[in-house]
N, C-alpha and C positions, 0 to 999 in steps of 0.2 A: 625474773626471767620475762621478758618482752613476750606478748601476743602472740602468736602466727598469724602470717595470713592466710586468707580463706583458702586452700587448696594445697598450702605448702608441706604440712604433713605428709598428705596425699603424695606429692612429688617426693618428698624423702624417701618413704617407705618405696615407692618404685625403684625410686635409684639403690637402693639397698639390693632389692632383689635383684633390679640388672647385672648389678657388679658380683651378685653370689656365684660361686661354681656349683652348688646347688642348692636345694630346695633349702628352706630357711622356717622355724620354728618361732612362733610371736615369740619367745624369749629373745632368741639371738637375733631378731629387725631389732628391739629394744636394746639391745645390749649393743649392737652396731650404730643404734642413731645417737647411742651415748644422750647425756641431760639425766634428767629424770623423770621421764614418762611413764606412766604406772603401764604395766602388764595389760591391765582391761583396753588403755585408749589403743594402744595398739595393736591389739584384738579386735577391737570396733573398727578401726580405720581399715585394716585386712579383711572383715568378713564384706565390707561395703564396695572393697574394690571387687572383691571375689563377685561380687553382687551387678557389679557393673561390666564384668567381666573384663576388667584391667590387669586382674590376675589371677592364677592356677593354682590349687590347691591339692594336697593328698593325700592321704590319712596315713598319719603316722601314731602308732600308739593311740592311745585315748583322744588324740586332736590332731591338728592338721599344721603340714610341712606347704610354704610358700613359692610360687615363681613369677616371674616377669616374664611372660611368653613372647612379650611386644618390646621392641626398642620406643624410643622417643617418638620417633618419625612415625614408624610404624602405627602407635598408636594414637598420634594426631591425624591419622589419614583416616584410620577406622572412626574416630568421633565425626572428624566432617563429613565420612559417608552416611552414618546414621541422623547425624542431625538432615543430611540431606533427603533420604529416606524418608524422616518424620512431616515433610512439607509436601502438600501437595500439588504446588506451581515451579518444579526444579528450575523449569527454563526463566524466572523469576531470580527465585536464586542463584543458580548462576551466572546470569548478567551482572547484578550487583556485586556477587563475588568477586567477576572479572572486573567491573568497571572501578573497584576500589582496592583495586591491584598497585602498587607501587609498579613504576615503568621497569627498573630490574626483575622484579617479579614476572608481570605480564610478558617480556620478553622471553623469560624461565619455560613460561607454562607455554609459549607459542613453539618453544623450541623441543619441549618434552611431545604436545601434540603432533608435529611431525615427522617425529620417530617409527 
């Protein structure tokens, strides 16, 4: 079985829980991402997100039932505002941000700002 790459795990096991009609049990992400991933990686991978707060947990029985509280989007918005958070010349970052906009893009975001 080929590698992963760095994060794609990470991205499975989301989309797992996105697609759950509920909370989800590290057996059944495992049993949903299908292969054969032992029990513990995908323990490890869920208590990390839980950790970065990518996902929601809740005690079910002796361990813990999973969710996806954020869509895609959702959750790429919350990472750019914390990494924006973590800097302390925003007005920096955002220029660059803007300035390395693809023209669809920046036309996106002049049109979202005048809303």
């Amino acid at each position: 079985m080929p590698r992963r790459t760095k994060g794609s795990l990470e991205r499975e096991v989301r989309t797992v829980l996105t697609a759950a009609s509920q909370p989800l049990t590290p057996g059944q992400v495992r049993d949903a991402l299908g292969g054969d991933l032992a029990y513990t990686t995908v323990l490890t991978v869920l208590s990390r997100l839980f950790e970065k707060g990518e996902v929601a947990r809740e005690t079910l029985g002796r361990g813990y039932a999973y969710t996806a509280p954020y869509d895609a989007a959702e959750l790429a918005a919350r990472r750019m505002a914390l990494m924006l958070d973590d800097e302390a010349d925003r007005e920096a970052v955002l220029t660059r941000f803007v300035h390395g906009l693809q023209p669809d893009d920046e036309q996106l975001l002049r049109g979202l700002l005048s809303q």
